[in-house]
N, CA, C and O atoms as a GROMACS GRO file, in nm:
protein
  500
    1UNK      N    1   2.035   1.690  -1.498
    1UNK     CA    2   2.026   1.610  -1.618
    1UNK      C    3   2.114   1.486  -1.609
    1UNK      O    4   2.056   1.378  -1.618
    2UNK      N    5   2.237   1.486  -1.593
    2UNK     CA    6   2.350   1.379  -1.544
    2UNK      C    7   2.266   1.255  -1.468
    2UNK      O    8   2.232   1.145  -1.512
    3UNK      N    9   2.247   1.322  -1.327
    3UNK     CA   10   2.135   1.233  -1.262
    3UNK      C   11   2.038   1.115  -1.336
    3UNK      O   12   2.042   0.992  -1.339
    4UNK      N   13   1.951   1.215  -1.393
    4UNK     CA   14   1.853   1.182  -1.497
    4UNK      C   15   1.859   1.072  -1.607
    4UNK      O   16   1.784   0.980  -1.639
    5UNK      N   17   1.996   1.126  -1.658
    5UNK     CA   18   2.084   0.995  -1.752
    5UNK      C   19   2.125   0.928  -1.693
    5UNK      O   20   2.046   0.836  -1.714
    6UNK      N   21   2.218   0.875  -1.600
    6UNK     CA   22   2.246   0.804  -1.503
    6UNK      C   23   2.133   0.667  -1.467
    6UNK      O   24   2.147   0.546  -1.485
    7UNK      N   25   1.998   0.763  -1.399
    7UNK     CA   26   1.912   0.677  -1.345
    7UNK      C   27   1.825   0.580  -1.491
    7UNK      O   28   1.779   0.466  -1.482
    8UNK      N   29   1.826   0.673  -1.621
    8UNK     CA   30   1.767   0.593  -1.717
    8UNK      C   31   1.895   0.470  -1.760
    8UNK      O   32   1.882   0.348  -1.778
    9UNK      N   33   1.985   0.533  -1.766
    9UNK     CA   34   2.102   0.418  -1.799
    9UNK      C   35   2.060   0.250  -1.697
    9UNK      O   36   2.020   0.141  -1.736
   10UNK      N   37   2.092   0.300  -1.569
   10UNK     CA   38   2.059   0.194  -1.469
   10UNK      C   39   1.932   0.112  -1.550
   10UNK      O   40   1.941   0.024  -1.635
   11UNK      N   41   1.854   0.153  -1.512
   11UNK     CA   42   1.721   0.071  -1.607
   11UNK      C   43   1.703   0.008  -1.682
   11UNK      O   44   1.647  -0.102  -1.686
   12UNK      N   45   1.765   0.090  -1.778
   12UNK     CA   46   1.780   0.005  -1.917
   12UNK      C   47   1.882  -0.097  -1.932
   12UNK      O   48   1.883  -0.161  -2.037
   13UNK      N   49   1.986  -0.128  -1.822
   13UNK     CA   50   2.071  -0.203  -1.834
   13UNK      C   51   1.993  -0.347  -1.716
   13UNK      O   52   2.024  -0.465  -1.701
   14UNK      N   53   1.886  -0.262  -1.654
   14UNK     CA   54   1.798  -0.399  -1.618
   14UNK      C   55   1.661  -0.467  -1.660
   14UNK      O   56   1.565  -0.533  -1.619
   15UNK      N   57   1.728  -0.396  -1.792
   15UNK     CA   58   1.603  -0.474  -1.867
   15UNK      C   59   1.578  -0.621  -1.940
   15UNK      O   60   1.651  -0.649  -2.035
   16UNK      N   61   1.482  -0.708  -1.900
   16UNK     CA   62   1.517  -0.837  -1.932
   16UNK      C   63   1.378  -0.895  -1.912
   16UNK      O   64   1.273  -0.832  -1.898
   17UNK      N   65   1.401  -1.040  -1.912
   17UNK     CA   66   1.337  -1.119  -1.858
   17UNK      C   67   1.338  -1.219  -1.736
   17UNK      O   68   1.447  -1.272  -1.712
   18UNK      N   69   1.227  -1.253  -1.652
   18UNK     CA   70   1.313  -1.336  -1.574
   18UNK      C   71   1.187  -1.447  -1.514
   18UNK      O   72   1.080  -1.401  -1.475
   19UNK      N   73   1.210  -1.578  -1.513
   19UNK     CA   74   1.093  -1.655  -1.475
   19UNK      C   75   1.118  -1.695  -1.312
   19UNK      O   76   1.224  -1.672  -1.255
   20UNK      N   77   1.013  -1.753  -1.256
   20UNK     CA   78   1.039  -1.785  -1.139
   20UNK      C   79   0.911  -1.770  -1.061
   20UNK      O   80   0.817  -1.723  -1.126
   21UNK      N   81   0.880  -1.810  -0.889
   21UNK     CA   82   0.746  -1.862  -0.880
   21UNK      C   83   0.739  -1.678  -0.821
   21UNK      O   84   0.815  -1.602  -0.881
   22UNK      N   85   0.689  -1.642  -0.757
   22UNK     CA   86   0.604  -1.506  -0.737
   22UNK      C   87   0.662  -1.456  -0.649
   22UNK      O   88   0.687  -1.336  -0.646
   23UNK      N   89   0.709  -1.570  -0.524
   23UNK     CA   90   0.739  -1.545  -0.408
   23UNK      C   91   0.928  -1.476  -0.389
   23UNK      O   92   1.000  -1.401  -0.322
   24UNK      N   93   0.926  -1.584  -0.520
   24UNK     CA   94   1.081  -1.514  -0.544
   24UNK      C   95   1.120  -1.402  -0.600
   24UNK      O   96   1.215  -1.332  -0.564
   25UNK      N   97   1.033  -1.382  -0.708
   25UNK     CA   98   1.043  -1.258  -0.760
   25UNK      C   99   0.981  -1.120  -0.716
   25UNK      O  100   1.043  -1.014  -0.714
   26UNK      N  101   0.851  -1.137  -0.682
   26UNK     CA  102   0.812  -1.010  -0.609
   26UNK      C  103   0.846  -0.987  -0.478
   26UNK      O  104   0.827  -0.870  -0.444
   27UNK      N  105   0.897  -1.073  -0.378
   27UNK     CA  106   0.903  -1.057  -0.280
   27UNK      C  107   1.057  -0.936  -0.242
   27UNK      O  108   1.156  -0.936  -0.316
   28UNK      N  109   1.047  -0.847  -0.123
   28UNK     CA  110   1.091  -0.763  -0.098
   28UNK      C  111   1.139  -0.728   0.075
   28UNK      O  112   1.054  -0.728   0.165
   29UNK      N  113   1.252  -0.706   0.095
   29UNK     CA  114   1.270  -0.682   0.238
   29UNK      C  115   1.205  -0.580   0.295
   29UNK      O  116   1.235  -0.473   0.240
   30UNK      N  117   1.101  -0.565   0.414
   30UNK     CA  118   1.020  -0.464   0.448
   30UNK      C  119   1.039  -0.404   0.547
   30UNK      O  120   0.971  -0.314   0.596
   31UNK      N  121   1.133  -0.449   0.582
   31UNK     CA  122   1.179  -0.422   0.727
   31UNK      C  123   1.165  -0.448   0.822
   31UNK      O  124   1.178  -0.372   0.918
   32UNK      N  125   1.129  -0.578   0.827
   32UNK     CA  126   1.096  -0.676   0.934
   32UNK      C  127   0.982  -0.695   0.950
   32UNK      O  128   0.914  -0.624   0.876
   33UNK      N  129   0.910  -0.777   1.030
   33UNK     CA  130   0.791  -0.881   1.057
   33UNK      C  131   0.724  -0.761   1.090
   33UNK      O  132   0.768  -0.677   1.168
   34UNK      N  133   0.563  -0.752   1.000
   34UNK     CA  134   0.476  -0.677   1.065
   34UNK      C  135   0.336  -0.697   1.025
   34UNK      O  136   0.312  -0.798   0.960
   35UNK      N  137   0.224  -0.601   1.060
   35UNK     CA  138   0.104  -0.660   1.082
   35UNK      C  139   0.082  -0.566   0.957
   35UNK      O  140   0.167  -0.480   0.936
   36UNK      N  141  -0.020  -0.576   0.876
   36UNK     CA  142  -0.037  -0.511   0.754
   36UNK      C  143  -0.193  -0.523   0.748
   36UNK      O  144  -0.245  -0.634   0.747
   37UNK      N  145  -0.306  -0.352   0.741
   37UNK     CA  146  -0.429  -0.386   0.688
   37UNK      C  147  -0.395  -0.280   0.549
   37UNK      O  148  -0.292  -0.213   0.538
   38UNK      N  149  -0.498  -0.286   0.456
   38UNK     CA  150  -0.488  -0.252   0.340
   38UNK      C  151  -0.627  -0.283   0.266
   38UNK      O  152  -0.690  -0.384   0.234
   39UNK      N  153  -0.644  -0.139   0.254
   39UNK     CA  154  -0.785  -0.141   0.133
   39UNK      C  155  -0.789  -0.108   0.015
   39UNK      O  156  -0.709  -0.016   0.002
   40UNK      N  157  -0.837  -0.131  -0.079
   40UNK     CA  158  -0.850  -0.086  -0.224
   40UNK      C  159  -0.992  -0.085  -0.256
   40UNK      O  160  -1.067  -0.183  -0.253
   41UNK      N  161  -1.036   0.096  -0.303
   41UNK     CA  162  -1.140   0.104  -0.333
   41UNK      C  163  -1.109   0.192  -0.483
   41UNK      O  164  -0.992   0.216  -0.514
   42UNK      N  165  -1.227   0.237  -0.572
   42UNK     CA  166  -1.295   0.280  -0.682
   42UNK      C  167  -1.316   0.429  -0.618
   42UNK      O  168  -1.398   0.463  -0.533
   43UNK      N  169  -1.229   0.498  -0.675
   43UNK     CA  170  -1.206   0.658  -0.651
   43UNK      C  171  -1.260   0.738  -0.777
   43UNK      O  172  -1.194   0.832  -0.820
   44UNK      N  173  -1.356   0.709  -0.825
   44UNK     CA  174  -1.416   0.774  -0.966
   44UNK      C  175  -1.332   0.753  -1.063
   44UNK      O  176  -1.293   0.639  -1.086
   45UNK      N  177  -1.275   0.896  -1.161
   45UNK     CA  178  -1.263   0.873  -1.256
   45UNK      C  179  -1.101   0.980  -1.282
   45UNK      O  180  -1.058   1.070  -1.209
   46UNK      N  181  -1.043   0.925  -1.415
   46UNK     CA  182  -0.920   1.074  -1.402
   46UNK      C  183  -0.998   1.173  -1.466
   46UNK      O  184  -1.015   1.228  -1.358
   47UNK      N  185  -1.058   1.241  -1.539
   47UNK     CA  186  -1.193   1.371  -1.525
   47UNK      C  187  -1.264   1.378  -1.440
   47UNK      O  188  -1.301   1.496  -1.432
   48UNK      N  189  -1.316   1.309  -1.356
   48UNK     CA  190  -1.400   1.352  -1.209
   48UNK      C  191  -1.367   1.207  -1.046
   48UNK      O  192  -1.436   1.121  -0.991
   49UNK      N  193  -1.218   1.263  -1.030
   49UNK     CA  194  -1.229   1.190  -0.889
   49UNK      C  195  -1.356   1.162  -0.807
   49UNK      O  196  -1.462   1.220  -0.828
   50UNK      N  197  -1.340   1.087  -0.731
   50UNK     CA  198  -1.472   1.104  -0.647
   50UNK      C  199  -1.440   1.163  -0.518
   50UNK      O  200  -1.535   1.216  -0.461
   51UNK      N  201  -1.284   1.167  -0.438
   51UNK     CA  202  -1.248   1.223  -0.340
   51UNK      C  203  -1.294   1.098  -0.240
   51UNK      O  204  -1.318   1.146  -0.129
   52UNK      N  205  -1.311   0.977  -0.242
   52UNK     CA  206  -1.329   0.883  -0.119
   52UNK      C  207  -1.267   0.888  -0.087
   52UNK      O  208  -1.280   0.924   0.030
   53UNK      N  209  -1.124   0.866  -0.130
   53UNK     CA  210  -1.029   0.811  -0.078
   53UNK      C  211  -0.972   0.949   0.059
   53UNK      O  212  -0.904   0.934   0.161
   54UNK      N  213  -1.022   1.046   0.010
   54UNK     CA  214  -1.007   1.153   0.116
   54UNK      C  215  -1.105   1.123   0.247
   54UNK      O  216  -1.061   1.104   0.360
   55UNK      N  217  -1.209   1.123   0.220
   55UNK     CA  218  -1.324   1.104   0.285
   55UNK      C  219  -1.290   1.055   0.400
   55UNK      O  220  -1.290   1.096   0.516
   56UNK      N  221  -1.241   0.899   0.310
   56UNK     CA  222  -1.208   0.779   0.416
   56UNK      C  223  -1.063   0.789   0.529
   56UNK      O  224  -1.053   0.727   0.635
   57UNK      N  225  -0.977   0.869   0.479
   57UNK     CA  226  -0.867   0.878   0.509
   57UNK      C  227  -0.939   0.978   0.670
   57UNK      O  228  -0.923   0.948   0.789
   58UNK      N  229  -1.033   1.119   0.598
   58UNK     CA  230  -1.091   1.190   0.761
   58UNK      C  231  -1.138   1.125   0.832
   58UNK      O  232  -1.149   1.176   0.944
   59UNK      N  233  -1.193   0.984   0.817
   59UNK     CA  234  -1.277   0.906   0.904
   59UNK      C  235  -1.230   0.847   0.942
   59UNK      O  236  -1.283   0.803   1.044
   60UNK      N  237  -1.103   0.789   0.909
   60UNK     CA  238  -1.032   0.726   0.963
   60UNK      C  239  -0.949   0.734   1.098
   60UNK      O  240  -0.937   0.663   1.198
   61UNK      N  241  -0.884   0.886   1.040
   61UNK     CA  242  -0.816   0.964   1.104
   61UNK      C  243  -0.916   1.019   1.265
   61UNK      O  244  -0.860   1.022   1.374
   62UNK      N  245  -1.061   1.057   1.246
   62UNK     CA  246  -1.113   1.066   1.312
   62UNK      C  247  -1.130   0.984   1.438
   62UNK      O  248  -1.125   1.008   1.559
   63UNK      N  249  -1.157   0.854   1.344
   63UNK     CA  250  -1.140   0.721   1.447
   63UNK      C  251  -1.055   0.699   1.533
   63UNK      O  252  -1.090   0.686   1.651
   64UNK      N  253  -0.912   0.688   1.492
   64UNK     CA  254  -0.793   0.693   1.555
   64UNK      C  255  -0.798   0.802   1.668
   64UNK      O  256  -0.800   0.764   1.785
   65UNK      N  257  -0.802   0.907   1.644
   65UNK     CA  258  -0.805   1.010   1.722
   65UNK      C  259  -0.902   0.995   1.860
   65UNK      O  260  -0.863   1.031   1.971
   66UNK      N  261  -1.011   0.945   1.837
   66UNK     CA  262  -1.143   0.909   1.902
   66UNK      C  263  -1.086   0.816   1.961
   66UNK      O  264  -1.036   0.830   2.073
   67UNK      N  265  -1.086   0.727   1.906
   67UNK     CA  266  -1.002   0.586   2.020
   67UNK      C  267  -0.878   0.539   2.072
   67UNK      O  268  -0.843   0.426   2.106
   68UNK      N  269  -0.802   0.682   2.070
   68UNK     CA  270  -0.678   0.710   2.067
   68UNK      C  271  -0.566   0.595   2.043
   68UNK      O  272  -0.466   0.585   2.113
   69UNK      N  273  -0.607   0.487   1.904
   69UNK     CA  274  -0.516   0.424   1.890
   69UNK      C  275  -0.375   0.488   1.866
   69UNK      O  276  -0.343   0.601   1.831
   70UNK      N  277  -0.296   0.368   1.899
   70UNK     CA  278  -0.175   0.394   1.868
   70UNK      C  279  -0.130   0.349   1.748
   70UNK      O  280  -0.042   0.262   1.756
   71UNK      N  281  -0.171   0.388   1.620
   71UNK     CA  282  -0.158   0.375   1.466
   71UNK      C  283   0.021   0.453   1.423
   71UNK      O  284   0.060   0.568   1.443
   72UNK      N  285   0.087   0.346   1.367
   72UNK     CA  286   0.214   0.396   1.313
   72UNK      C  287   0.223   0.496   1.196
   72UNK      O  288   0.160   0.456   1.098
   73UNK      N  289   0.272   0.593   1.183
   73UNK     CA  290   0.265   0.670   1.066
   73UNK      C  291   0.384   0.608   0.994
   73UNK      O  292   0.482   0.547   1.038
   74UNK      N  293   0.340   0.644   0.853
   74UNK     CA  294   0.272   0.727   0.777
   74UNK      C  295   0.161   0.616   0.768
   74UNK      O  296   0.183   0.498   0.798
   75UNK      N  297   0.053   0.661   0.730
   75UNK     CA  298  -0.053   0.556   0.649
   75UNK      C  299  -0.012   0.600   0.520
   75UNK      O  300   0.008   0.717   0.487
   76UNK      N  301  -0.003   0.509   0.456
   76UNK     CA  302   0.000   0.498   0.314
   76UNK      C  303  -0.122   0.557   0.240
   76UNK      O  304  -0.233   0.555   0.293
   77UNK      N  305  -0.104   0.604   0.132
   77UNK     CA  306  -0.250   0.638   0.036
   77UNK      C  307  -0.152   0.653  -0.099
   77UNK      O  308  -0.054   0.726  -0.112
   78UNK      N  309  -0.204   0.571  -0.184
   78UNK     CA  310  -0.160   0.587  -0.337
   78UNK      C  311  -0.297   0.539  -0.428
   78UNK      O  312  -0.408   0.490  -0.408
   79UNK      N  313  -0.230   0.576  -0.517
   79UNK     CA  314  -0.377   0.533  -0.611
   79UNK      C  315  -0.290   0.468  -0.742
   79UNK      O  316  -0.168   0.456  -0.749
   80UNK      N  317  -0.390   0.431  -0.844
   80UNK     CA  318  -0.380   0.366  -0.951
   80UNK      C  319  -0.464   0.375  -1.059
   80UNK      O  320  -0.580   0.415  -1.058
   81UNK      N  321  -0.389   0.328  -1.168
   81UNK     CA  322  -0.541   0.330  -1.306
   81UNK      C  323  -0.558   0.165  -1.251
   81UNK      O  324  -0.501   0.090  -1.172
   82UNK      N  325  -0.690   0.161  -1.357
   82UNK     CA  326  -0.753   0.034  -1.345
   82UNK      C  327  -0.667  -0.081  -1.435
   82UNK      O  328  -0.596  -0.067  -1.535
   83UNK      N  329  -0.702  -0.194  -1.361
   83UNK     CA  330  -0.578  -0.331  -1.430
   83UNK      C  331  -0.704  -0.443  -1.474
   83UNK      O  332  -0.795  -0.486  -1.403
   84UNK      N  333  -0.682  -0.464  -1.579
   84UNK     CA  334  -0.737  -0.577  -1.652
   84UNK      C  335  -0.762  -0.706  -1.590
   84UNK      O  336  -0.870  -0.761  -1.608
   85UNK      N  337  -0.678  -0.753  -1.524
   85UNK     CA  338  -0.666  -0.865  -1.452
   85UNK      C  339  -0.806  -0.897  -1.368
   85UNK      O  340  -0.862  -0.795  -1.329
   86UNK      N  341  -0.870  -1.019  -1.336
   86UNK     CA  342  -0.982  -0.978  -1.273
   86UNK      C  343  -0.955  -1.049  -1.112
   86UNK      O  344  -1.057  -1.072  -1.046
   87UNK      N  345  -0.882  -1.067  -1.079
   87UNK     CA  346  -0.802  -1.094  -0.964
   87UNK      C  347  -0.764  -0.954  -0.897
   87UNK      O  348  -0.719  -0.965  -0.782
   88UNK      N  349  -0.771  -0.851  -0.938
   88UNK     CA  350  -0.669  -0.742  -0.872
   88UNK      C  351  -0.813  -0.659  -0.811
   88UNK      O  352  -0.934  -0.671  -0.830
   89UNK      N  353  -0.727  -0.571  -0.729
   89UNK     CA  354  -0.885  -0.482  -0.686
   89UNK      C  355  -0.913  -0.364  -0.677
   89UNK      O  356  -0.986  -0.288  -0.613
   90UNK      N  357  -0.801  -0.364  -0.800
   90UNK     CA  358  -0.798  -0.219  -0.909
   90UNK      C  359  -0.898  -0.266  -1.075
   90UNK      O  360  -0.901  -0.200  -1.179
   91UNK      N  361  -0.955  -0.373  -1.052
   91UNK     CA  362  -1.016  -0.442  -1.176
   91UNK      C  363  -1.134  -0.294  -1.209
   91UNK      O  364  -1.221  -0.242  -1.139
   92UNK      N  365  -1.097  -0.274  -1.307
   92UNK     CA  366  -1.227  -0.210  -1.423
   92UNK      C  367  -1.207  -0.216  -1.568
   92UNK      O  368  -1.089  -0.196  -1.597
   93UNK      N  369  -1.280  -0.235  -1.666
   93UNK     CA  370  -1.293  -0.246  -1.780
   93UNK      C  371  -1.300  -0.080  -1.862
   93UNK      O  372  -1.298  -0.052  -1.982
   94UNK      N  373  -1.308  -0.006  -1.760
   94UNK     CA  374  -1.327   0.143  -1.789
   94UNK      C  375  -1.192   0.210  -1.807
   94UNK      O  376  -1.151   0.243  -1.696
   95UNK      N  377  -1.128   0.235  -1.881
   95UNK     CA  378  -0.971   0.276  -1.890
   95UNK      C  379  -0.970   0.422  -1.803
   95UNK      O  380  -0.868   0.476  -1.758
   96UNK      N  381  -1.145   0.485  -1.786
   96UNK     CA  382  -1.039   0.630  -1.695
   96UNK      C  383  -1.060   0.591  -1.559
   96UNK      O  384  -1.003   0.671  -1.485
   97UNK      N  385  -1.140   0.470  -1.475
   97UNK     CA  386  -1.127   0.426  -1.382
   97UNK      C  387  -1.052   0.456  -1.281
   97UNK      O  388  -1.046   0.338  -1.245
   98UNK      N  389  -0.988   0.509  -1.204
   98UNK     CA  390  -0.897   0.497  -1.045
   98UNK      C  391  -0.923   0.438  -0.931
   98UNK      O  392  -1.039   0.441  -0.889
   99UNK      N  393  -0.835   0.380  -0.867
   99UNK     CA  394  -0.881   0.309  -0.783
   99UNK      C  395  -0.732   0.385  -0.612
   99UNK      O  396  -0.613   0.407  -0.633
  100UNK      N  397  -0.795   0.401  -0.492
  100UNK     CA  398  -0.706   0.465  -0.423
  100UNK      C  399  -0.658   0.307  -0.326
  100UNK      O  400  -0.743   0.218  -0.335
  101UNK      N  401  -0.568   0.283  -0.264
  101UNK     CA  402  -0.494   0.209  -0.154
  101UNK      C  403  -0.456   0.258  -0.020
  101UNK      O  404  -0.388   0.360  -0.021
  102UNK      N  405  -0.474   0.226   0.051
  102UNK     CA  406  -0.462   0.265   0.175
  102UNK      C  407  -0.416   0.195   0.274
  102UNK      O  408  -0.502   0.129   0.332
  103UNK      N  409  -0.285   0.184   0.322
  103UNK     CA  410  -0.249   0.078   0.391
  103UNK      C  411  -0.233   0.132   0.564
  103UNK      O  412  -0.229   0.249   0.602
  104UNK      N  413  -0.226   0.038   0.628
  104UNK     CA  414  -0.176   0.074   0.786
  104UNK      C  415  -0.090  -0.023   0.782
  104UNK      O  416  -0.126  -0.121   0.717
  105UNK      N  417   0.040  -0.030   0.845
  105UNK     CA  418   0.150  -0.133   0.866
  105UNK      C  419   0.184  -0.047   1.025
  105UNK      O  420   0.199   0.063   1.077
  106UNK      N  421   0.180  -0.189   1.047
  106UNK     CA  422   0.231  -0.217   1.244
  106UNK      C  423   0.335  -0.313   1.214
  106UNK      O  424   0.315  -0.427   1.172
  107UNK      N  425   0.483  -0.243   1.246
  107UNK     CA  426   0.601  -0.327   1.271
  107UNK      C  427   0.622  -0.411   1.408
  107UNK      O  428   0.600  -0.356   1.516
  108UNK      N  429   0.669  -0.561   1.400
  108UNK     CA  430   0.690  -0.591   1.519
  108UNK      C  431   0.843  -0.605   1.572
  108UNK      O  432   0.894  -0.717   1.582
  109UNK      N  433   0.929  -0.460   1.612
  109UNK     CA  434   1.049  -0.443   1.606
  109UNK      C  435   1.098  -0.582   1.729
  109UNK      O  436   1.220  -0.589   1.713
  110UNK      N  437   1.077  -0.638   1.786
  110UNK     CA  438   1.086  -0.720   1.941
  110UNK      C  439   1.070  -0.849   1.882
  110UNK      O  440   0.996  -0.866   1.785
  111UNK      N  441   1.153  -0.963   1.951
  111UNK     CA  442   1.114  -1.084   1.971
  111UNK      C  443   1.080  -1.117   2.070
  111UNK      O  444   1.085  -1.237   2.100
  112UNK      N  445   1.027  -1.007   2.169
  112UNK     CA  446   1.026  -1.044   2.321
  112UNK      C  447   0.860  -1.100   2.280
  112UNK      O  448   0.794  -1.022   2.212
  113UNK      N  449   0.802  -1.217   2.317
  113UNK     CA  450   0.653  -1.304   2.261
  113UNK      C  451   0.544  -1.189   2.390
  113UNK      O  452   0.426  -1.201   2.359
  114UNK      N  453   0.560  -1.114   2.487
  114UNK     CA  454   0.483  -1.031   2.542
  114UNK      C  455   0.460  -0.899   2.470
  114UNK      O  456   0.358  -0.836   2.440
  115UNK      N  457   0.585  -0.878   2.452
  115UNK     CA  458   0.544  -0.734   2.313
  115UNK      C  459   0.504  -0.732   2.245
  115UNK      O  460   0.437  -0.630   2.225
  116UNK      N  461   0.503  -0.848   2.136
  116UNK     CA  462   0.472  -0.904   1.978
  116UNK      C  463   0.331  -0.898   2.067
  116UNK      O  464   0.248  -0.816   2.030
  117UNK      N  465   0.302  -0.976   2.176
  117UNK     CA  466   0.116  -1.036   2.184
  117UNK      C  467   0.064  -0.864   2.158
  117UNK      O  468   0.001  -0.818   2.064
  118UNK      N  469   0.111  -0.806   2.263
  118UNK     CA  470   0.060  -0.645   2.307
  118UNK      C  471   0.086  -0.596   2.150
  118UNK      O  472   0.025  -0.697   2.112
  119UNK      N  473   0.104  -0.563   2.086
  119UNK     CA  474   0.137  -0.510   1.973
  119UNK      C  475   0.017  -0.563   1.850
  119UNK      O  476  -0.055  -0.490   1.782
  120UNK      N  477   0.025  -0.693   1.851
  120UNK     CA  478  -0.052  -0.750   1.774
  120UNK      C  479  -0.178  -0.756   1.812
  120UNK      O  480  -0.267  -0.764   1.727
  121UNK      N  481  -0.205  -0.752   1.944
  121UNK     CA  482  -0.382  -0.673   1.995
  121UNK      C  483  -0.417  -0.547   1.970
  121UNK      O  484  -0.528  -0.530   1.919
  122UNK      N  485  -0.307  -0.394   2.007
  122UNK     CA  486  -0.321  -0.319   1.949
  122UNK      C  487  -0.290  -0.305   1.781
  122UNK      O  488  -0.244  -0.199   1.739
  123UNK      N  489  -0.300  -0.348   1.746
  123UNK     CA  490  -0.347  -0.382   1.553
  123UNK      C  491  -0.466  -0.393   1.529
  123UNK      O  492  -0.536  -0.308   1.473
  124UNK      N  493  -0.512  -0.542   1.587
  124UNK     CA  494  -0.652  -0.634   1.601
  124UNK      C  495  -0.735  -0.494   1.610
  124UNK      O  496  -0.785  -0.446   1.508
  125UNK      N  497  -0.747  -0.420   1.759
  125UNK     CA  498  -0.800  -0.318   1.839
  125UNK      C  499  -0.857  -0.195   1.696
  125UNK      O  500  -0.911  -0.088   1.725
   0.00000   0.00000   0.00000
């Protein structure tokens, strides 16, 4: 419970406002320079998932396996409700909407420009 209070305290003491262009504010240290793919699809509904996002994740996984890339773990998979915005690609007008994410991130730990190339083909690949 302590914890609990603690972590709501923190929060609420960063609660505010703050203006500024996007890059400043959302932006985040990731842990260095890397290659990033990322999908967002329409996973049914919160009363009847559709389970793509599983689907896609076995086929994926399949793939990899099959072409024995060298894919960094974890792959990401999160999901979301739907966002109003019609820019986003979680967009639905349907409030029980879900939408799943799926990212692959390839770090490029090296400045050596032969590793980064090799690295950044196996991405492309």
């Amino acid at each position: 419970m302590k914890v609990n209070q603690a972590e709501a305290e923190f929060w609420r003491k960063l609660e505010g406002y703050r203006v500024g262009w996007n890059d400043e504010i959302l932006g985040f240290d990731c842990g260095g320079q890397q290659w990033v793919s990322e999908i967002c699809f329409p996973v049914g509904t919160l009363s009847k998932p559709s389970m793509k996002d599983l689907e896609y994740i076995e086929e994926l996984m399949q793939l990899i396996e099959k072409e024995n890339i060298p894919v960094p773990a974890p792959i990401e998979l999160r999901w979301t409700a739907c966002r109003k915005s019609l820019i986003s690609p979680a967009y639905s007008l349907c409030e029980e909407d879900i939408f799943s994410g799926i990212g692959i991130i390839m770090y490029l730990p090296t400045m050596d420009t032969s590793q980064r190339k090799e690295i950044t083909e196996d991405f492309f690949h």
